[in-house]
C-alpha positions in Angstrom: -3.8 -11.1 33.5 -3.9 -14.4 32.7 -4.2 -17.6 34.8 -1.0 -19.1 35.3 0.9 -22.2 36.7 1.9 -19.8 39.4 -1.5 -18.9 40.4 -2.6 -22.3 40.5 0.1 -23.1 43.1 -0.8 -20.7 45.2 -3.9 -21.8 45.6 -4.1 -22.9 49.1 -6.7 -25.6 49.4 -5.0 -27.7 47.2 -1.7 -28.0 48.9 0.4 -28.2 45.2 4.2 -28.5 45.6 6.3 -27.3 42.8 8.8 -30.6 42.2 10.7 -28.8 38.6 10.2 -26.2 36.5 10.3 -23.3 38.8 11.4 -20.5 36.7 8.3 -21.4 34.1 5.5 -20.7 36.3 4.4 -17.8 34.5 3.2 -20.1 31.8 -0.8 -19.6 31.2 -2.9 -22.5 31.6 -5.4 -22.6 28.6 -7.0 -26.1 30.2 -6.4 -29.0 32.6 -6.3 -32.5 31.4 -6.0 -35.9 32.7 -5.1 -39.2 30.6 -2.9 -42.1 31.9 -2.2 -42.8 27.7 1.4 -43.6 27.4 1.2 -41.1 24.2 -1.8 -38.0 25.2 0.0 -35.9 22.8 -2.7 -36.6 19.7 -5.5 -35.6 22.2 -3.9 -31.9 23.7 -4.3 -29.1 21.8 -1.6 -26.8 24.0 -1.5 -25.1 27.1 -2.7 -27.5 29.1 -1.8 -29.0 32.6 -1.8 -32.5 32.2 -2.5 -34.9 35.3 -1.5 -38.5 35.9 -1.1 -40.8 38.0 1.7 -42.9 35.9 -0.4 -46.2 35.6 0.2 -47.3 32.4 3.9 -45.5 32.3 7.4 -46.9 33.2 7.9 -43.8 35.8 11.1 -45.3 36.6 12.5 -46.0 33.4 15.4 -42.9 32.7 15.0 -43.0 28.8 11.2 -43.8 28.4 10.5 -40.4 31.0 12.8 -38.3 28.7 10.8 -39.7 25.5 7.7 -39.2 27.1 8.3 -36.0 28.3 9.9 -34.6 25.1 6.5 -35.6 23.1 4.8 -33.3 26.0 6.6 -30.3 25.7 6.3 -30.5 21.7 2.8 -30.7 21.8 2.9 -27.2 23.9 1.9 -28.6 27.2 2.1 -25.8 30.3 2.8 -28.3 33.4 2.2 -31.8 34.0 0.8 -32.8 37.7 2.1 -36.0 39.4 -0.7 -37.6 41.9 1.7 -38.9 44.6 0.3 -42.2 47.2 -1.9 -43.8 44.0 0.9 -45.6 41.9 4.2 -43.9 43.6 4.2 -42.8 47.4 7.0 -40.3 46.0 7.4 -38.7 42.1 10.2 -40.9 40.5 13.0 -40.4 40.3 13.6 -40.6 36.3 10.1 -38.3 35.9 11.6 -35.8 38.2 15.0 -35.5 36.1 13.6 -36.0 32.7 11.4 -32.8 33.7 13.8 -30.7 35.3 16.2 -31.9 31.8 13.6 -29.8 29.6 12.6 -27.2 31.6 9.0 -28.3 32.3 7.1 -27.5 35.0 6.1 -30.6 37.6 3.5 -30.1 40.2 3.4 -32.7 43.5 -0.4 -33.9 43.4 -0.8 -34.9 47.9 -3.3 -37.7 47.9 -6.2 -35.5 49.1 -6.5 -33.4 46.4 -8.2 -35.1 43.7 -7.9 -34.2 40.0 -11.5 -33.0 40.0 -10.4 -30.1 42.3 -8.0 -29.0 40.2 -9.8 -29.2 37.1 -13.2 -26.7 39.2 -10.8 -24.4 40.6 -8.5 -23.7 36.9 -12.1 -23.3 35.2 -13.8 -21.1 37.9 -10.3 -18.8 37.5 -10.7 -19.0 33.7 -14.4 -18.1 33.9 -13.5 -15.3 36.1 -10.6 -14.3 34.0 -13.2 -13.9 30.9 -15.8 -12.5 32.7 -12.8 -9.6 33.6 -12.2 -9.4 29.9 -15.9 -9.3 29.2 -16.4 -6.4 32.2 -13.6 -4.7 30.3 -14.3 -4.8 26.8 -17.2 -3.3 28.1 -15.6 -0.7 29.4 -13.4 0.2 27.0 -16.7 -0.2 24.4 -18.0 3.0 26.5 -14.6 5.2 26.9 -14.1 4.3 23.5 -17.6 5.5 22.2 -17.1 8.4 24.1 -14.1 9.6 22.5 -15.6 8.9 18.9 -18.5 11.1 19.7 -16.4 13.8 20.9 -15.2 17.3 19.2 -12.1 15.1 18.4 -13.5 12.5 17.2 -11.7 9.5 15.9 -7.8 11.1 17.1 -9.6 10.8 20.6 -10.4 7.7 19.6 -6.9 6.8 18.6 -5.6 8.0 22.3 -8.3 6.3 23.9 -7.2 2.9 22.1 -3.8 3.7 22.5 -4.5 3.7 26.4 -6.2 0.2 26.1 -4.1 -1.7 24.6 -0.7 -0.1 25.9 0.6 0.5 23.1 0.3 3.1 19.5 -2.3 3.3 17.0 -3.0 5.1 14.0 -5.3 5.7 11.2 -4.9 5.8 7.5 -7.3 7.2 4.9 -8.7 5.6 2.0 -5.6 6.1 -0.3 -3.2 4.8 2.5 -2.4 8.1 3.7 -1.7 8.8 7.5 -4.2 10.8 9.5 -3.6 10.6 12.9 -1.8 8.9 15.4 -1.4 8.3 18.8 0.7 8.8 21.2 2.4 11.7 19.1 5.3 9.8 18.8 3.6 7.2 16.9 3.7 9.3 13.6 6.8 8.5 12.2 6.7 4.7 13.5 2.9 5.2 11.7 4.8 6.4 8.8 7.0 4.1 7.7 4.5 1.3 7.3 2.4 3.2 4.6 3.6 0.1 1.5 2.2 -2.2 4.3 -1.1 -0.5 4.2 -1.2 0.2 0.5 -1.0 -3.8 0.0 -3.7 -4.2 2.3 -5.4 -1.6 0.3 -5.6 -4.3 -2.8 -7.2 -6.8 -0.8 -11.3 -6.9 -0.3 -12.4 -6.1 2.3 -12.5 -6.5 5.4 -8.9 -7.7 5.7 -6.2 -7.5 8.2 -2.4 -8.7 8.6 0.3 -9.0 10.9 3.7 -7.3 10.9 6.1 -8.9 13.1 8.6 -5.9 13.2 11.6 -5.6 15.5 10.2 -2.8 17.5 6.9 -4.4 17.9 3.8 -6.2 17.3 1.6 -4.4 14.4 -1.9 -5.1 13.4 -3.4 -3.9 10.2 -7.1 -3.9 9.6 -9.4 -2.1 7.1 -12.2 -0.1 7.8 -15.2 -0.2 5.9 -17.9 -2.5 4.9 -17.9 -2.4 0.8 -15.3 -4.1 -1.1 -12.9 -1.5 -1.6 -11.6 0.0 2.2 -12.8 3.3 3.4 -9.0 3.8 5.1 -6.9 0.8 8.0 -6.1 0.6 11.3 -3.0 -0.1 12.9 -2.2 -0.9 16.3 1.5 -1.4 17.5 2.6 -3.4 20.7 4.9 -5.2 22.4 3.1 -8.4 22.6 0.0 -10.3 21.2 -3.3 -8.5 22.7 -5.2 -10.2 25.5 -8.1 -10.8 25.7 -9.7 -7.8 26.8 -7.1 -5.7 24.6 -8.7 -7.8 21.6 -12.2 -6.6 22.6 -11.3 -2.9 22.7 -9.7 -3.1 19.0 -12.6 -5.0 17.6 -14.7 -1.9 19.1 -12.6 0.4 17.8 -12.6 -1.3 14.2 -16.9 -1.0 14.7 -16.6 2.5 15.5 -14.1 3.8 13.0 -16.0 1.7 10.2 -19.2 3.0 11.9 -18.0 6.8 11.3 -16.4 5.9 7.7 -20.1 4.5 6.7 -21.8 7.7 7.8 -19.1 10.1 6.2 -19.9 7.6 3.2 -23.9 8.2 3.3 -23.0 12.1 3.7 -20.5 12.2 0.5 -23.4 10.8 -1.4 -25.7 13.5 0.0 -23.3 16.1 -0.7 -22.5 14.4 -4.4 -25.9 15.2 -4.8 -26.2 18.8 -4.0 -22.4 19.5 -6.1 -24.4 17.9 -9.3 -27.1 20.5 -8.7 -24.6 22.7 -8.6 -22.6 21.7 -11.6 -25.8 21.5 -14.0 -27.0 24.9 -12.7 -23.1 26.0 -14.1 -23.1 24.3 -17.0 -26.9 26.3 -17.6 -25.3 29.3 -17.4 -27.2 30.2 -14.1 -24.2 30.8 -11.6 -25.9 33.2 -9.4 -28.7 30.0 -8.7 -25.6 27.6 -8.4 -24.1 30.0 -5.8 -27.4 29.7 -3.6 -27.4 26.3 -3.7 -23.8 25.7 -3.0 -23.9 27.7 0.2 -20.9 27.2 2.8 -19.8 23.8 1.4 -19.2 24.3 -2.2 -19.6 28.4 -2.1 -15.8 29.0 -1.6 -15.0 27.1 -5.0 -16.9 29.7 -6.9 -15.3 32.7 -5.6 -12.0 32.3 -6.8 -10.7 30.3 -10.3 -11.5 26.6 -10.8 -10.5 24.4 -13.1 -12.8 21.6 -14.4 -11.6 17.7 -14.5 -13.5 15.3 -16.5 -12.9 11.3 -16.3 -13.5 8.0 -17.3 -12.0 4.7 -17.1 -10.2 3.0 -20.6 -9.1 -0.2 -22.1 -5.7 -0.9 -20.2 -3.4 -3.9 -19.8 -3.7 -3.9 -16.4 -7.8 -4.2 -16.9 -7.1 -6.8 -19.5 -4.9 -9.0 -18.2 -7.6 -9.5 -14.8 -10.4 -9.8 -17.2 -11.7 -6.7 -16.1 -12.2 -7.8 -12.6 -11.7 -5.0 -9.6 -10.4 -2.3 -11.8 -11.4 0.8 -10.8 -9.2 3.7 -11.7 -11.9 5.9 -11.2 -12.2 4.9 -7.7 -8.6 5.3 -7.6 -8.2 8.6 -8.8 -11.3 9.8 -6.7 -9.7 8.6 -4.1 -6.4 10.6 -4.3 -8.2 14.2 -5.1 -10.4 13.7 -1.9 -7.1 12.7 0.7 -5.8 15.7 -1.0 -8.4 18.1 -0.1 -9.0 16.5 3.4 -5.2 17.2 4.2 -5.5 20.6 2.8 -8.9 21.7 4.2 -9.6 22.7 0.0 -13.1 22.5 -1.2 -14.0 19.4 -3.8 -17.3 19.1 -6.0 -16.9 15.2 -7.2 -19.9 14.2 -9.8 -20.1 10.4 -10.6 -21.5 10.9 -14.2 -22.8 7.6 -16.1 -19.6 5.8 -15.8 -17.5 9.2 -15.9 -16.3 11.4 -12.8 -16.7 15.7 -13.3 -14.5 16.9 -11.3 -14.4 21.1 -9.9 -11.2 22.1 -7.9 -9.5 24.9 -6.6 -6.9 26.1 -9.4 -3.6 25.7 -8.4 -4.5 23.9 -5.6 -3.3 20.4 -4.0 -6.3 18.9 -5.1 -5.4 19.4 -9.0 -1.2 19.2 -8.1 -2.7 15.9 -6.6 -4.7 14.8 -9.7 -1.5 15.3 -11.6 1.0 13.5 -9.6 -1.7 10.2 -9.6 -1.2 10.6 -13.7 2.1 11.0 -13.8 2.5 8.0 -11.2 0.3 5.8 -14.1 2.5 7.2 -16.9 5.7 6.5 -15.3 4.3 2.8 -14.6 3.3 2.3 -17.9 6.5 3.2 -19.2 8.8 1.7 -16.7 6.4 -2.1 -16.6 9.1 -2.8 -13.4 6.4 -4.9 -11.9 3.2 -5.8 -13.1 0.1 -3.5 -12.2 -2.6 -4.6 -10.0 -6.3 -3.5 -10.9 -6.2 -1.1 -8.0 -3.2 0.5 -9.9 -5.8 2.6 -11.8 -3.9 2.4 -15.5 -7.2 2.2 -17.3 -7.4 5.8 -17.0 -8.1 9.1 -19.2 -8.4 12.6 -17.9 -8.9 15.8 -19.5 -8.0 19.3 -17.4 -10.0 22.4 -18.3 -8.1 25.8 -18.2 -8.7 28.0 -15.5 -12.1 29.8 -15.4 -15.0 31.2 -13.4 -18.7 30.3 -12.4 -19.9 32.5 -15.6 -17.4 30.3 -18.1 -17.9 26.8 -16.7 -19.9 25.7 -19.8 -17.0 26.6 -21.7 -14.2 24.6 -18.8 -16.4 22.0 -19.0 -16.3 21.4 -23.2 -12.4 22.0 -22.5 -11.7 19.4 -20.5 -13.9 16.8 -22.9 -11.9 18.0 -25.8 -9.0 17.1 -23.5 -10.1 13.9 -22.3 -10.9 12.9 -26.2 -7.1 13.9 -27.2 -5.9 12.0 -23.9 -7.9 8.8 -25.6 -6.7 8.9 -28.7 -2.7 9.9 -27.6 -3.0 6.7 -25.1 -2.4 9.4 -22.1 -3.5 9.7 -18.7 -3.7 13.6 -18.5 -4.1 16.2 -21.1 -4.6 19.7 -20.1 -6.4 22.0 -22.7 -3.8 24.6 -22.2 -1.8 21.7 -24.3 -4.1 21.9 -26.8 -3.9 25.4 -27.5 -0.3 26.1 -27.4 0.6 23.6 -29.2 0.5 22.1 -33.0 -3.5 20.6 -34.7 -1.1 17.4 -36.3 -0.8 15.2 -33.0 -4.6 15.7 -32.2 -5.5 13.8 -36.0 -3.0 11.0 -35.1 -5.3 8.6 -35.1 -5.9 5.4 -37.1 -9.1 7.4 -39.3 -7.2 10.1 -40.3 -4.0 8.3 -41.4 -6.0 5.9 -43.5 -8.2 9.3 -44.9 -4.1 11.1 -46.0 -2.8 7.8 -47.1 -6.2 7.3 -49.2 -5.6 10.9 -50.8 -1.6 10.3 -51.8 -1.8 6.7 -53.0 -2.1 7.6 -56.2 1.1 10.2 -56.0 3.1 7.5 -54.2 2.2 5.1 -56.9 3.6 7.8 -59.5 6.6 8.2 -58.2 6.9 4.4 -57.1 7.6 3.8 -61.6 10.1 7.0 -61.3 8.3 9.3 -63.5 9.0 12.2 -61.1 8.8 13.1 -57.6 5.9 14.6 -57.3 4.8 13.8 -53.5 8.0 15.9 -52.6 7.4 18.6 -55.4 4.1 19.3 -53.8 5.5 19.5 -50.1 8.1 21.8 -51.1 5.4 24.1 -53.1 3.1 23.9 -50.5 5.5 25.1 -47.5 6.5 27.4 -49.6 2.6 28.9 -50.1 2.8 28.1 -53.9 6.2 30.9 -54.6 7.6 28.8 -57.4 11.0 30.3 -57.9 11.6 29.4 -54.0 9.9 26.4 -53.6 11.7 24.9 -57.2 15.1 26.6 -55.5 14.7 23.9 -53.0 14.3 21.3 -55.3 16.9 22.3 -57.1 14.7 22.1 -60.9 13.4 25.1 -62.9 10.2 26.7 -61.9 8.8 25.5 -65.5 9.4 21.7 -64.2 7.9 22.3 -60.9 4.5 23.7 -62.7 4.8 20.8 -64.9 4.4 18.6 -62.0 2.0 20.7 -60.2 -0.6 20.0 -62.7 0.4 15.8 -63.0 -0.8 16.5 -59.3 -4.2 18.2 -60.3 -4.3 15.5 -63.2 -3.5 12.1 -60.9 -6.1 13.5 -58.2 -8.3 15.4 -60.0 -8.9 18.3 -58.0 -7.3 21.6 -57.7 -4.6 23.2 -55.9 -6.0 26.3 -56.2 -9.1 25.4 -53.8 -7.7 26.2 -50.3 -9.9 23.4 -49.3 -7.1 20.9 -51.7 -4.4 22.5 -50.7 -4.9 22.7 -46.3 -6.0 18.7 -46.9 -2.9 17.7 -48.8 -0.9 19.6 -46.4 -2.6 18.0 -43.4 -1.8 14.5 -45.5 1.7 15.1 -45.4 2.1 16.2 -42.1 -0.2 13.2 -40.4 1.9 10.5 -42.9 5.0 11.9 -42.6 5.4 11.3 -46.1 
């Protein structure tokens, strides 16, 4: 608790009488000051109990005590003490109703209790109120430690804290997810603060803010020790935290930081041993890659996987910060691994020179989740409602291999690099290989090289038919869908077949080469189609 006006007055020794104010004796007492300034107000910082003996003032002067005790209660002052028998045998009469006018607390001073009394016995109870906090802190420190190393963990942590502080708290992953809260009822005032944590998501870290709800108080702080948050904190109460309630978060925020850090050293250990894994696949050796993956990579192997190769792109969003803090790679990591931790799935993540390899469960949440973080890109990049943060992740390609086994990873693994190449050159975040396969060859040699390669090969037939000699560009795509049939191909020109062969060799003639090379004729096709000629 801390040291109030009331406690002061109850202090027996020093005989205090309370002269106005009464109902405001809960007020803390940060300090005790005395100054006979006719203006102290540049020298207090707030909260303090301000003593005088009225020298230099006009105590009995109605309008100069309601002046000088306004500038006192905007400058935050607790109480103010009157020293009666110096100056005045009795407080004046115009200090006692310009207090009691604004609600301030003033203490009667007798003559035998000098300032210096007051000023030992408020800093012996403030030394004694932080060396309670301290004690405290301490004490929470310990319970709160013992919950972290417990078979809970950090939700025991959360109830512990919870407990402390008197309040709710809860803990968010490193996507801004919700893990845990406590007390159980927490989760849905946890819930809808998820935007609040996702914003302090952007910012480096360590950061924390303060959300002034109408429920409650609510602190935010990431965990974590690099720049981009390992997951937040939040702690909900009814009121700013004390001093010793302030300790016990600041453990918890060690602790919780503490535990992400050594999950962190373990993911690298375990990134390790799922890239021996996935080069012992790609060899062709699954039977050594099932050895090595033993219980915390072996269940991926016994069922269908599917393979999910990225890397980061040129993006507007990367652009327009100069490159700075984009990491859509982090981002997208990020998402598959809150996915498998809420659904207990295995996940093999390789880091791969500036690329992530990626081995899921198919059908699982960790590829449904993959999928939804794309689509969430592609809808942004279409809608442009708001502009997109570096941490938005836009700068991002990703190919998806079809479903296979240990024996076919080599195979799942070139899939998913043919898809990642067709997502580049579409502009798309996600391309599945399946894609690739059911549908047309055109849109994967929609690029700039191949459009300059079929409108280098019919130039020369456009230029023809640009002096209107003939129309030989659309003579040769009806001959060609109609694999060189002349009656039915000059049918759907509407000429004689005799024309139509006439212009089929001013083709041969303007290009020289010949349509009856397969070679010619899939090219000139593959023009057509690609220029939409």
């Amino acid at each position: 608790m801390p040291f109030t006006l009331a406690t002061l007055v109850q202090h027996s020794a020093l005989k205090l009488t309370v002269r106005a104010g009464q109902d405001r004796l809960d007020a803390p007492v940060r300090w005790v000051h005395a100054s006979e300034l006719a203006d102290p107000v540049p020298y207090m910082e707030g909260g303090e109990l301000l003593l005088i003996t009225a020298l230099t003032l006009d105590a009995e002067d109605p309008e100069a005590m309601r002046r000088y005790v306004r500038r006192l209660v905007g400058a935050g002052v607790t109480g103010l003490g009157f020293a009666v028998g110096v100056h005045y045998e009795d407080v004046p009469k115009a200090l006692l109703d310009a207090t009691t006018e604004a609600g301030l607390p003033l203490i009667e001073v007798p003559r035998k209790t000098p300032f210096l009394a007051i000023s030992k016995a408020v800093s012996e109870a403030l030394a004694a109120e932080r060396y309670r906090a301290v004690t405290a802190g301490f004490a929470a420190q310990r319970d709160l430690t013992r919950a972290a190393l417990s078979a809970e963990g950090p939700e025991a942590l959360l109830g512990s804290l919870a407990g402390q502080v008197g309040g709710w708290t809860a803990l968010y992953d490193p996507s801004g997810a919700l893990v845990a809260a406590a007390p159980d009822w927490a989760v849905r005032r946890a819930g809808r603060i998820t935007a609040d944590v996702e914003r302090l998501r952007e910012r480096t870290a360590p950061a924390s803010t303060v959300l002034a709800e109408a429920e409650d108080r609510i602190e935010l702080h990431s965990l974590g020790t690099g720049r981009r948050p390992r997951g937040a904190l939040a702690v909900g109460t009814d009121a700013a935290l004390g001093t010793a309630e302030r300790y016990a978060l600041h453990s918890a925020i060690a602790l919780l930081t503490l535990t992400t850090e050594r999950s962190g050293a373990l993911q690298a250990a375990e990134q390790r041993l799922g890239a021996a894994v996935l080069r012992m696949l790609l060899a062709g050796e699954p039977e050594h890659a099932r050895t090595v993956a033993g219980p915390l990579y072996g269940q991926l192997l016994d069922a269908p996987f599917r393979l999910l190769v990225a890397e980061a792109v040129p993006s507007e969003a990367a652009s327009g910060n100069g490159g700075e803090g984009a990491d859509p790679i982090g981002a997208l990591t990020e998402a598959l691994e809150a996915a498998a931790a809420r659904s207990g799935e295995a996940l093999l993540v390789v880091p791969d020179a500036g690329r992530v390899v990626v081995l899921a469960a198919d059908g699982g949440a960790v590829v449904a989740a993959g999928a939804a973080h794309a689509a969430d890109i592609e809808a942004r990049r279409g809608s442009r409602t708001r502009p997109l943060e570096p941490a938005d992740g836009d700068g991002l390609a990703v190919g998806l291999s079809a479903p296979a086994g240990p024996i076919a990873a080599a195979t799942a693994f070139k899939q998913a690099e043919q898809a990642l190449s067709v997502a580049r050159r579409r502009g798309r975040v996600l391309v599945e290989h399946e894609e690739l396969a059911a549908g047309s060859v055109v849109p994967l040699l929609a690029d700039d090289a191949v459009r300059a390669f079929a409108d280098g090969m019919l130039r020369a037939l456009r230029e023809h038919d640009a002096t209107g000699r003939g129309d030989l560009v659309a003579s040769l795509r009806a001959w060609l869908s109609r694999h060189g049939q002349w009656d039915a191909a000059a049918a759907d020109l509407g000429v004689h077949r005799h024309t139509l062969r006439y212009r089929m060799r001013r083709v041969e003639e303007i290009l020289g080469r010949s349509l009856d090379d397969p070679d010619v004729r899939m090219e000139l096709w593959l023009a057509l189609k690609v220029t939409a000629a």
